[in-house]
C-alpha positions in Angstrom: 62.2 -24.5 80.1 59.4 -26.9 79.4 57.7 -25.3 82.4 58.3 -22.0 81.0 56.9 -22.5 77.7 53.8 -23.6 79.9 53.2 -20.6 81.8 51.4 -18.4 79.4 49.1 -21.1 78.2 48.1 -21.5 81.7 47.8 -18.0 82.7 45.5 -17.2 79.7 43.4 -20.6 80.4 42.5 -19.0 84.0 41.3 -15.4 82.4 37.5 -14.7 82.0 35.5 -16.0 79.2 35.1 -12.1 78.2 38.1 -11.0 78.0 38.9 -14.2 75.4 35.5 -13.1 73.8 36.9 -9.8 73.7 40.3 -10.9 71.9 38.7 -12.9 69.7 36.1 -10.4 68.6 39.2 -7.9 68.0 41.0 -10.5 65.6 37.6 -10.9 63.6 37.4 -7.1 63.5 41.2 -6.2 62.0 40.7 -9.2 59.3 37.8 -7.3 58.2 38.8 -4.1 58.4 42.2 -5.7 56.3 39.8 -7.1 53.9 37.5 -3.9 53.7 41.3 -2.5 53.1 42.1 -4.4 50.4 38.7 -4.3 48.8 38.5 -0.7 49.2 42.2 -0.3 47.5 41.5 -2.6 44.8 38.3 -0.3 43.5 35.6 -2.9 44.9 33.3 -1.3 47.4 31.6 -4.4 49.4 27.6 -5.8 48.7 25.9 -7.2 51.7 23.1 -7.4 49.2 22.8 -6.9 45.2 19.6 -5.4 44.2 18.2 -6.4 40.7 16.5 -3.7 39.0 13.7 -5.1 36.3 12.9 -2.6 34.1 10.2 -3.3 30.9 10.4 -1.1 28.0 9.0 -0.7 24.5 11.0 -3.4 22.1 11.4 0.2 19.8 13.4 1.4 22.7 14.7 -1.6 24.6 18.0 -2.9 22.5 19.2 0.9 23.3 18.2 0.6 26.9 20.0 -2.5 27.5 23.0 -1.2 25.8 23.0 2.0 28.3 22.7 -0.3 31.5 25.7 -2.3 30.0 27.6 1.3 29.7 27.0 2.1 32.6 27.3 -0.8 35.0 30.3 0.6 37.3 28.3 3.5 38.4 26.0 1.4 40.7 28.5 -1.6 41.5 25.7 -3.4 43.9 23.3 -3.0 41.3 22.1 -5.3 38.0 19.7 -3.9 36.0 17.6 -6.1 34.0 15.6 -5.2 30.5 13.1 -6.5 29.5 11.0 -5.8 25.9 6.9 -6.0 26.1 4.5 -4.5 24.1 2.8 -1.5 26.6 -0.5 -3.0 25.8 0.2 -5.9 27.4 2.8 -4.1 30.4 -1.2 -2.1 31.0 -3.0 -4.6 31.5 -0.7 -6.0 33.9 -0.3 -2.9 36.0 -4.3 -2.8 35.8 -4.6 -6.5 37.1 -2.4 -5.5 39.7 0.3 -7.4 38.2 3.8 -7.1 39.8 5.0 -6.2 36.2 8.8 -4.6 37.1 10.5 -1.8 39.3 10.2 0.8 36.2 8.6 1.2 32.8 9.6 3.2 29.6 6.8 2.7 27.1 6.8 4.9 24.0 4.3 7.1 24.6 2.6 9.2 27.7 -0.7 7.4 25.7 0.5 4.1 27.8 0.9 6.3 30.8 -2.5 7.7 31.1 -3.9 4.3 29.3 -2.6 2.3 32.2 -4.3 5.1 34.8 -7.9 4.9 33.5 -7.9 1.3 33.3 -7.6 1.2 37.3 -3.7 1.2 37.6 -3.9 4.8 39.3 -0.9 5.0 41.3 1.2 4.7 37.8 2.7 8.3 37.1 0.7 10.3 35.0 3.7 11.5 33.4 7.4 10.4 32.8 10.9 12.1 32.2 11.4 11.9 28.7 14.6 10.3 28.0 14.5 10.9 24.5 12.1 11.6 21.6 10.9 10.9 17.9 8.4 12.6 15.8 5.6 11.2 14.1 5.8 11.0 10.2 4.2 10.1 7.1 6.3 7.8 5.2 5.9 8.2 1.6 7.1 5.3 -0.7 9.4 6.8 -3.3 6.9 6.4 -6.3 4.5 8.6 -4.4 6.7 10.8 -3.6 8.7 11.7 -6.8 5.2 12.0 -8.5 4.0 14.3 -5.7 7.3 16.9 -6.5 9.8 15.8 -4.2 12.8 16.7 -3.8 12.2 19.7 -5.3 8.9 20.3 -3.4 8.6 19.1 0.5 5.9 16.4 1.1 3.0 18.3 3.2 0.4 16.5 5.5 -2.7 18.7 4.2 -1.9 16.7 0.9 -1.7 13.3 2.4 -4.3 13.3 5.2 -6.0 16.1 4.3 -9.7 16.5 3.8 -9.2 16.7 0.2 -6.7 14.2 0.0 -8.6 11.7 -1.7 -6.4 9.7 -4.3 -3.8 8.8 -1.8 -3.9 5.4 0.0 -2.5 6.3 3.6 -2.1 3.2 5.9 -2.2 4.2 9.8 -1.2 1.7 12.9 -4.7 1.3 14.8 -5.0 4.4 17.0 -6.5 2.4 20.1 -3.7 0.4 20.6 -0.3 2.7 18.6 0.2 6.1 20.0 1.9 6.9 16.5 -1.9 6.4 15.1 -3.3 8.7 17.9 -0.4 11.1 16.7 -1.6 10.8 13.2 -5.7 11.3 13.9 -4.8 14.5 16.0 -3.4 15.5 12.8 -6.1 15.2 10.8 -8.3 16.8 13.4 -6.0 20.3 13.6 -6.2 20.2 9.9 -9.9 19.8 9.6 -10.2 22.8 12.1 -7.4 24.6 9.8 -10.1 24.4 7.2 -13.5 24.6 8.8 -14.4 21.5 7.6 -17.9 20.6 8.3 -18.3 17.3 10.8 -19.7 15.0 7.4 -16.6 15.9 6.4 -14.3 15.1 8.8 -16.1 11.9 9.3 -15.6 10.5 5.4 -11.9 11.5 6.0 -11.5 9.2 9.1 -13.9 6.5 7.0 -11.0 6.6 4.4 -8.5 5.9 6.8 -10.2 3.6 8.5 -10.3 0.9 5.3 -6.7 0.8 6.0 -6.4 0.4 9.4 -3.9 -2.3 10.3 -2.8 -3.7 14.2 0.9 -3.4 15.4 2.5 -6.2 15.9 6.1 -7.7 16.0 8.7 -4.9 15.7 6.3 -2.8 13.7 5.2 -2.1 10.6 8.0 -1.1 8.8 9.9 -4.6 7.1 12.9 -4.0 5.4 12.7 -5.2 1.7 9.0 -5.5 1.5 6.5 -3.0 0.5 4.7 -0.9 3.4 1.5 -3.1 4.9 -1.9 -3.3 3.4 -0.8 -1.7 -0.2 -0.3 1.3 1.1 1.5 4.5 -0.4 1.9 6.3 2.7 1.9 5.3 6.5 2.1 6.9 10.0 5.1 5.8 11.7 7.7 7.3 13.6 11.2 9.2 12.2 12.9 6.7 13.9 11.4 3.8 12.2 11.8 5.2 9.0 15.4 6.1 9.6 16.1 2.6 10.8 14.1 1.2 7.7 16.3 3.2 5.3 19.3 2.1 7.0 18.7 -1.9 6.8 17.0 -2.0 3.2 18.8 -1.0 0.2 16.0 -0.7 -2.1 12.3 1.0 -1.6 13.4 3.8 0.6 11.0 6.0 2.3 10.5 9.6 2.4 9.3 11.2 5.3 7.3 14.0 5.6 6.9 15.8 8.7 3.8 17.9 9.9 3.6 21.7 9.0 0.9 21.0 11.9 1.0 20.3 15.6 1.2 16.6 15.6 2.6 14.7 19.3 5.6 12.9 19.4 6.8 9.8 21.0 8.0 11.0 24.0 9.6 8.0 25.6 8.6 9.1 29.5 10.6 6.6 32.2 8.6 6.1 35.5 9.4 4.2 38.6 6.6 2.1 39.4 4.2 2.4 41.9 5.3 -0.7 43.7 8.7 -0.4 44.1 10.3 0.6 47.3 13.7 0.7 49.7 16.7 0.2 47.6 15.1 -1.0 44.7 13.5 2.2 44.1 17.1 4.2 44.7 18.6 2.0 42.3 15.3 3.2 40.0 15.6 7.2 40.1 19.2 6.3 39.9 19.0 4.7 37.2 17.3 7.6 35.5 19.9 10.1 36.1 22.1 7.4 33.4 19.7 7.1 31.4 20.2 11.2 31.2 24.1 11.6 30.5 26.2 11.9 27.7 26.9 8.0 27.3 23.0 7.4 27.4 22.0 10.4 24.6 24.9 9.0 22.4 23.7 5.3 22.5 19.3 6.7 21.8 21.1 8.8 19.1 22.8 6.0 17.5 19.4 3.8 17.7 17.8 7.0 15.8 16.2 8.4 18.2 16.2 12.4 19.0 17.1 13.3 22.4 14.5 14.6 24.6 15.0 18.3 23.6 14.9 17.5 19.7 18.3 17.6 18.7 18.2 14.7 15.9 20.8 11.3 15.1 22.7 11.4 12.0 20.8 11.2 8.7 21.8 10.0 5.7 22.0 13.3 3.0 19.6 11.9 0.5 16.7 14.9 2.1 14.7 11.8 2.8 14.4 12.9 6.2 15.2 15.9 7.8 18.5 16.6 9.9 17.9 20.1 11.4 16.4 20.5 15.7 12.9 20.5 15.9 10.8 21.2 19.2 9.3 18.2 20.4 5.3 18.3 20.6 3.7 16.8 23.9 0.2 15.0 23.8 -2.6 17.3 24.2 -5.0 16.8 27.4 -6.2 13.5 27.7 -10.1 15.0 27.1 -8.7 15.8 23.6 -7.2 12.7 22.9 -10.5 11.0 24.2 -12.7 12.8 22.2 -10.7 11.9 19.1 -10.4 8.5 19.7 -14.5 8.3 20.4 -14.8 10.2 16.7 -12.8 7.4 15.3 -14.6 4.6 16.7 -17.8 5.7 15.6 -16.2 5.3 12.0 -14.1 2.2 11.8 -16.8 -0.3 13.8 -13.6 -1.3 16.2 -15.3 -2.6 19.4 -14.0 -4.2 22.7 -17.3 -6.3 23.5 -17.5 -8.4 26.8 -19.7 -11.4 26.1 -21.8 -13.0 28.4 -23.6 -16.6 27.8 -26.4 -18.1 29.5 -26.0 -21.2 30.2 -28.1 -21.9 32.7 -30.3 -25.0 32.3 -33.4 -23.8 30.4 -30.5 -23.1 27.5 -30.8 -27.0 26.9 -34.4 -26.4 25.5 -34.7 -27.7 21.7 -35.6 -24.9 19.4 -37.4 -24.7 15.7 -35.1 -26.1 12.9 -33.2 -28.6 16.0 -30.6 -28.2 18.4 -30.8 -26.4 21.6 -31.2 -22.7 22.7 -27.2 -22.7 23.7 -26.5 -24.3 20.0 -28.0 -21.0 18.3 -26.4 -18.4 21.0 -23.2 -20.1 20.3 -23.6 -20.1 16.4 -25.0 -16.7 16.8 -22.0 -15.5 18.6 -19.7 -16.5 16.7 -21.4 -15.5 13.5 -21.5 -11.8 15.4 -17.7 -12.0 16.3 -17.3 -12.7 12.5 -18.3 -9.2 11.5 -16.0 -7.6 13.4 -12.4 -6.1 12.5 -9.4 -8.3 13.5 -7.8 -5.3 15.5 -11.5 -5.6 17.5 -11.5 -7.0 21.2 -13.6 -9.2 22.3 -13.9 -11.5 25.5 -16.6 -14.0 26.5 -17.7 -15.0 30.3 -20.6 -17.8 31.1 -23.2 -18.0 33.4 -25.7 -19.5 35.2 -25.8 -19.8 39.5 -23.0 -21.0 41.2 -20.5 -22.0 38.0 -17.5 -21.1 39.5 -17.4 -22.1 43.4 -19.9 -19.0 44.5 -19.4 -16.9 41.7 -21.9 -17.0 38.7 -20.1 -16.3 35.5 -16.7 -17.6 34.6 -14.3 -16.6 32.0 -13.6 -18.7 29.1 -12.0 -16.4 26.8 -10.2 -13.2 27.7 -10.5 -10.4 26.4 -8.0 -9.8 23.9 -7.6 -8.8 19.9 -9.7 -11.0 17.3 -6.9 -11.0 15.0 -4.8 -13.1 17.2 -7.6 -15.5 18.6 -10.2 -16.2 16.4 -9.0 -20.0 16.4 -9.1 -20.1 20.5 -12.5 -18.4 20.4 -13.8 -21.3 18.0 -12.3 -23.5 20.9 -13.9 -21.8 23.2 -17.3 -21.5 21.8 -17.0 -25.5 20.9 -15.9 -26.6 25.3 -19.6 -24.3 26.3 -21.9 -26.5 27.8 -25.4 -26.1 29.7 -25.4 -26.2 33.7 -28.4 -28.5 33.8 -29.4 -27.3 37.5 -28.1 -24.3 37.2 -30.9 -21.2 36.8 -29.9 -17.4 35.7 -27.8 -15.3 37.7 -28.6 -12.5 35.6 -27.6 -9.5 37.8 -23.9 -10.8 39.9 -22.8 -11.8 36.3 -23.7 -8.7 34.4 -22.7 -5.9 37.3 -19.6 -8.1 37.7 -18.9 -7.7 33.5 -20.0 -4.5 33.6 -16.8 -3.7 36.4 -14.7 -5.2 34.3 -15.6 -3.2 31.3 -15.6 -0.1 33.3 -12.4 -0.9 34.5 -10.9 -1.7 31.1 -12.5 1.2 29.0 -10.5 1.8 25.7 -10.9 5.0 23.9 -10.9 4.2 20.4 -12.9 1.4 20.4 -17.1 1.0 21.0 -16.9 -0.4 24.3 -20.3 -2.3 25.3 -21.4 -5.4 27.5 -23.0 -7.6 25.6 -25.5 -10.1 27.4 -27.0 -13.3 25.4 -29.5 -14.9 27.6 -33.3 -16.7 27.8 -34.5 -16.0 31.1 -34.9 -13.3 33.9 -32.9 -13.5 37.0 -33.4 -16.5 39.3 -30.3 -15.4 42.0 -32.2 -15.2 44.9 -28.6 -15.7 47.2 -27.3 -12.8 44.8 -27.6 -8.7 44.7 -31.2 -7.3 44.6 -32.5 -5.3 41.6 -32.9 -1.7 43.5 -29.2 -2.3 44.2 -28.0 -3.5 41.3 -30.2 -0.7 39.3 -28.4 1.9 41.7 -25.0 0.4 41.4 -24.9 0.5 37.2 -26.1 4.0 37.8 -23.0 5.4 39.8 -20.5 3.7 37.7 -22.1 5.7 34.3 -19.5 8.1 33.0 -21.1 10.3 29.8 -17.6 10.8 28.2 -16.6 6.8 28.0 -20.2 5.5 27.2 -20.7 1.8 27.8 -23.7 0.3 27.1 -25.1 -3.0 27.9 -26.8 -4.7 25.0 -29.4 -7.7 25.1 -30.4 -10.2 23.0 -33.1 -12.0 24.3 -33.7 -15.6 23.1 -37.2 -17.2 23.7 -40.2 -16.7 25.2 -39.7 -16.9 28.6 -37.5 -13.4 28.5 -38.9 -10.2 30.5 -38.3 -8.2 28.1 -39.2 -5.2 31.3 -36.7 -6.7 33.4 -33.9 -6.3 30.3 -35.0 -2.4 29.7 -35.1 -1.2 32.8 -31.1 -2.3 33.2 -30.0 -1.6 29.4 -31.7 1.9 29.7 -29.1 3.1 32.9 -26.5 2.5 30.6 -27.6 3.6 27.2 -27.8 0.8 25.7 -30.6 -1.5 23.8 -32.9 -4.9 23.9 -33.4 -6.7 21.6 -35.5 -10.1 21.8 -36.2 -12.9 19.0 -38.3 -16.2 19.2 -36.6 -17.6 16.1 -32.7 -18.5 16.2 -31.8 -17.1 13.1 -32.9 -14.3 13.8 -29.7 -13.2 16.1 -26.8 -13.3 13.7 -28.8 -9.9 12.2 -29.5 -8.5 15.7 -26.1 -8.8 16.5 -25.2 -6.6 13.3 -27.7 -4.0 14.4 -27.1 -3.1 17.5 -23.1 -2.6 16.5 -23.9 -0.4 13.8 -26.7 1.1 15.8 -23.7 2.1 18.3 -21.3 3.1 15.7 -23.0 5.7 13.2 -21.5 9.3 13.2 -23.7 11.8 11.7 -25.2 12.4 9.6 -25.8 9.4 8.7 -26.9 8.2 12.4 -30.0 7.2 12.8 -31.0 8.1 16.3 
């Protein structure tokens, strides 16, 4: 029996190694497939790999965004989709830099779209699918608005914004950096035309919006139980934020009134970003097609949002705002939006300046009154960054030869909004110090600003280079002149004009050299032997750049 027992032991012992490969390989098989079985009866489909899909969005839109991706997390089981709220200011810049900012992007506005394009990101769609909608609104504290007729009488724009609108005190969300301001200056301009309004005209209207110009920042700029920003009667915000302002404050309701013009809405636009690919970029258009169904327009309509045909949330029945469909109003061609945008800048003295400083090591020369040539560029830049508007941008580079391994220039602030950084740019002005040995590379420094401002143009705001320096170029190592001339003259684009201003400190300045460059790009020289003398240059060539007519001088 023993023997018996034996028998089969030793008979499969002398078979071939494939064949026991082969057995083996067939029990590994029928576990799985009675896994896969199981798996497969019990509603769980197997994940060799989970794919995380990052998506940024607008913080207006994101809370609701998250909430759909929780709703719908069955119907793409290997997939976990991730929110994430950023300003779309700061989600373009990233995309421009080349960032790897996420898989897909919902900002509020095609603005960001087409924004995030002309500063160099150009593979970003120039369009989106709206996955839902708000108009742009005036929204009218309830003093104004009783006194102005309502509810009897519907609030108009023509007497809010119009040209002969003058005792009302409208507040509007900078237009260079909040689509809803754009919305609100397009406005203005289809009303102007409505008219025939003259261009003087036109331009004091813009002046009076511009004294109360404010920046967006945190949620926005509607706070629940405090008074609208900047003592304000009226402001240009979205339906949405005005509905969710009258929901969360029971006192000092706002009325909105909504355009009798064509004024663009928010028009929400998901995209799937340029760099996303294989699975990642399924999960991404799939992702879209939830973002389209029922669950998805119920969860935007509860946030008080329209959906993307106009069909509106639930409204309280006060006629504060205005319950019935309305047809949802895209952004006009981007040359339109651009030439409004250049109209407003020209008013409100807004400017995104790149600063260069010379601090090569003739800067360490003593001048009239003591301290050195870099003490009164400093002082004078900072005296210059004084008279400009918080909601104004400005960056600042140094240079001299070789500062940065075998680059000349190197940035020691970026460029960003004043409001936010005036204390860094006091740091920043403070750590500056001369290169003794280092001599002026004039022309790598500036072309390589100049790129850099090309690249980050921003309509809405007097774009210029701005170059602070005591000497002519000593880069012998560097770019030539006919090449750098030639080079400044192919990058010139007469519809985003950005000129390169000088300010000459000294006497050892060619003031020839200076012209010749400033004059490719339309922009100005101006020299000074006496320190002081540059805190009122500074002011004169920005409102030099910024006059409309007629009150321009050139």
């Amino acid at each position: 029996m023993e023997a018996d027992r034996r028998a089969p032991t030793r008979a499969l012992s002398r078979r071939s190694p494939v064949v026991l490969l082969s057995a083996a390989l067939a029990v590994l098989l029928a576990g799985w497939a009675a896994v896969s079985y199981v798996r497969a009866d019990r509603g769980t489909p197997t994940c060799f790999e989970q794919v995380r899909l990052r998506v940024v969005a607008a913080p207006v839109i994101a809370p609701a965004l998250d909430r759909v991706a929780r709703a719908n997390a069955g119907n793409q089981p290997c997939v976990s989709v991730e929110v994430q709220a950023r300003p779309s200011a700061a989600v373009t810049r990233e995309l421009a830099e080349g960032g790897d900012v996420a898989d897909a992007w919902l900002p509020e506005s095609t603005f960001w779209l087409r924004r995030a394009r002309a500063a160099g990101a150009f593979e970003v769609p120039a369009v989106g699918s709206s996955v839902a909608s708000t108009p742009v609104v005036l929204a009218v504290n309830d003093r104004l608005a009783r006194r102005s007729g309502w509810p009897a009488k519907a609030l108009t724009w023509k007497s809010l914004v119009g040209t002969r609108a003058r005792t009302v005190q409208v507040g509007l969300p900078d237009p260079a950096a909040d689509p809803a301001g754009v919305a609100a200056l397009l406005g203005v301009r289809v009303l102007a035309d409505d008219n025939r309004d003259s261009a003087a005209t036109v331009a004091a209207t813009l002046r009076r919006l511009a004294a109360r110009t404010f920046s967006p920042e945190g949620d926005g700029p509607l706070t629940p139980g405090r008074d609208l920003p900047g003592r304000v009667d009226v402001i240009a915000v979205s339906e949405q934020a005005v509905l969710e302002h009258n929901a969360l404050t029971p006192s000092g309701k706002l009325v909105a009134a909504y355009p009798e013009i064509a004024v663009p809405w928010l028009d929400l636009p998901y995209v799937v970003l340029p760099g996303t690919q294989g699975r990642a970029r399924d999960a991404a258009a799939n992702f879209l097609a939830e973002l389209l169904n029922t669950t998805a327009r119920d969860i935007f309509v509860g946030h008080g949002f329209r959906t993307a045909s106009g069909f509106p949330p639930a409204m309280p029945n006060d006629d504060r705002l205005r319950a019935e469909e309305r047809q949802p109003i895209p952004l006009p061609a981007e040359e339109t939006v651009t030439d409004v945008l250049t109209g407003w800048s020209g008013v409100q003295r807004s400017a995104r300046i790149l600063t260069l400083l010379d601090v090569s090591g003739s800067m360490a020369a003593q001048v009239p009154g003591g301290g050195t040539r870099l003490d009164a560029t400093v002082r004078a830049a900072a005296e210059g960054a004084a008279l400009l508007l918080d909601n104004s941008e400005l960056g600042i580079w140094a240079f001299a030869t070789r500062l940065d391994g075998d680059r000349d220039y190197r940035e020691i602030l970026p460029v960003g909004p004043l409001g936010g950084q005036r204390e860094r740019l006091v740091e920043a002005l403070d750590a500056v110090r001369v290169q003794p040995q280092g001599g002026t590379g004039l022309y790598d420094s500036t072309l390589a600003a100049y790129r850099d401002a090309r690249r980050n143009w921003t309509p809405g705001r007097i774009n210029l280079v701005l170059v602070m320096t005591d000497g002519r170029n000593e880069d012998d190592d560097g770019i030539g002149r006919a090449a750098f001339l030639a080079e400044l003259e192919r990058m010139q684009e007469p519809r985003r004009p950005l000129p390169i201003i000088f300010i000459g400190l000294g006497g050892e300045i060619d003031p020839e050299e200076l012209k010749a460059i400033a004059k490719v790009t339309g922009g100005r020289v101006f020299v000074t032997e006496q320190p002081g003398g540059m805190r009122r240059i500074f002011f004169s060539a920005l409102a030099d750049l910024s006059c409309l007519p007629p009150e321009c001088r050139r």
